[in-house]
C-alpha positions in Angstrom: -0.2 -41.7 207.6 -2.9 -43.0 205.1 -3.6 -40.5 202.0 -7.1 -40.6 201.1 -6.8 -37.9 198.7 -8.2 -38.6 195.0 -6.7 -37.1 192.1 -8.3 -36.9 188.5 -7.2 -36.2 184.8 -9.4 -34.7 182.4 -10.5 -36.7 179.5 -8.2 -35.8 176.3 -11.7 -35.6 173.7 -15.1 -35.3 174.4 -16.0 -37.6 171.6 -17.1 -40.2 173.5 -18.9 -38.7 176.3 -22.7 -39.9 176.5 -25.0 -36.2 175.6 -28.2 -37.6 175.3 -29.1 -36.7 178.7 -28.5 -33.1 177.8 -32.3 -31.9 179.1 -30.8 -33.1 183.2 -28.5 -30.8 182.7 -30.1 -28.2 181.6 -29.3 -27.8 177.9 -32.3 -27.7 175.8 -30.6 -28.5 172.8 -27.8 -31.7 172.7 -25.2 -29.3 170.5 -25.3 -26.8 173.0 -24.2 -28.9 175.8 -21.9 -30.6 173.3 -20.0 -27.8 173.0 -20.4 -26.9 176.5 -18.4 -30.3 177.2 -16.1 -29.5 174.2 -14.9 -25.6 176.2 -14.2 -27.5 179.4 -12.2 -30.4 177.8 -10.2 -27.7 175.5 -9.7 -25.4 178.7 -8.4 -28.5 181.0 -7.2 -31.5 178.7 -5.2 -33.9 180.0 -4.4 -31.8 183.5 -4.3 -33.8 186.9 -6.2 -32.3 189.8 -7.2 -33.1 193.2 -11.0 -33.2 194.3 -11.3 -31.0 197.1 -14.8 -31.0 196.6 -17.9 -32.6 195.0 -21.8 -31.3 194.1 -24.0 -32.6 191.8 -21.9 -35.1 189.8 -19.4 -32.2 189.7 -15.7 -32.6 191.5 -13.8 -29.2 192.5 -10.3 -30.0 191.3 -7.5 -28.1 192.5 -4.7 -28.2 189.5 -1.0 -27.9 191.6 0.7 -27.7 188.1 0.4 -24.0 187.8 3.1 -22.0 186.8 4.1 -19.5 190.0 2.9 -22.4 192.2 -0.5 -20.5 192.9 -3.2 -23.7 191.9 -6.0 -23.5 189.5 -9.7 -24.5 190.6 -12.3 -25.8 188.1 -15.9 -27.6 189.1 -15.0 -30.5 186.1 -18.6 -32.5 185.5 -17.2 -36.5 186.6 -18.2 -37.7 182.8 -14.8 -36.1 181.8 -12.5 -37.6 184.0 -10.8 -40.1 185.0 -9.1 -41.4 188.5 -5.2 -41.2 188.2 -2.7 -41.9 191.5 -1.2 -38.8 192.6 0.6 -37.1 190.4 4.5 -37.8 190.7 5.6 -33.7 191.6 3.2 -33.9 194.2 4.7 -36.9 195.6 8.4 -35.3 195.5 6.5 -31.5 197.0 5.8 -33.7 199.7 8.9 -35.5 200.3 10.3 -32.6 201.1 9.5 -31.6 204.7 8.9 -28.1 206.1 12.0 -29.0 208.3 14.1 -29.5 205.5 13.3 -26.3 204.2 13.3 -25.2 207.6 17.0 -26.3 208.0 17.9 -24.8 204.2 16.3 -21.1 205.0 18.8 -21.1 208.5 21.9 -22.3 206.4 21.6 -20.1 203.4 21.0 -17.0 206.4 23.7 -18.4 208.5 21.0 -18.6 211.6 22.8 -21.9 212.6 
């Protein structure tokens, strides 16, 4: 089966990020949209997340890296990320099979 899911990391500084364009989106001044960029990179630096969604130059990420295994969302403007392959604890979350688990829930309850 062929995975055609895309996964991203946000950028690690916004230092480099292009803000002359800040009037598209919205920002009448270029500082404010600056620091605009500079709350989203501080809030999500360096996480990996999967687009489960796009508008606008904007990609839904859902971050599986959570602690209590409930994801994180964030819309993530594209300008401040980057495409990664998939993460490698989503690859092994995968590996393991709902029959596997399956077959561990009816050991450790004696069910066989």
């Amino acid at each position: 089966m062929e995975d055609n899911r895309q996964f991203y990391q946000v950028i690690h500084d916004h230092y480099d990020v292009r803000t002359s364009d800040h009037l598209e989106h919205g920002f009448e001044e270029e500082r404010d949209y600056r620091k605009a960029l500079r709350l989203l990179v501080e809030r999500w630096r360096d996480r990996i997340g999967e687009a489960i969604d796009e508008r606008h130059e904007f990609l839904l990420l859902r971050f599986h890296d959570t602690p209590g295994g409930m994801p994180d969302e964030a819309w993530i403007p594209r300008l401040l990320l980057h495409s990664v392959p998939i993460p490698d604890y989503m690859v092994q979350r995968e590996s393991t099979s709902s029959d596997a688990i399956e077959e561990e829930l009816d050991r450790a309850f004696e069910f066989d």
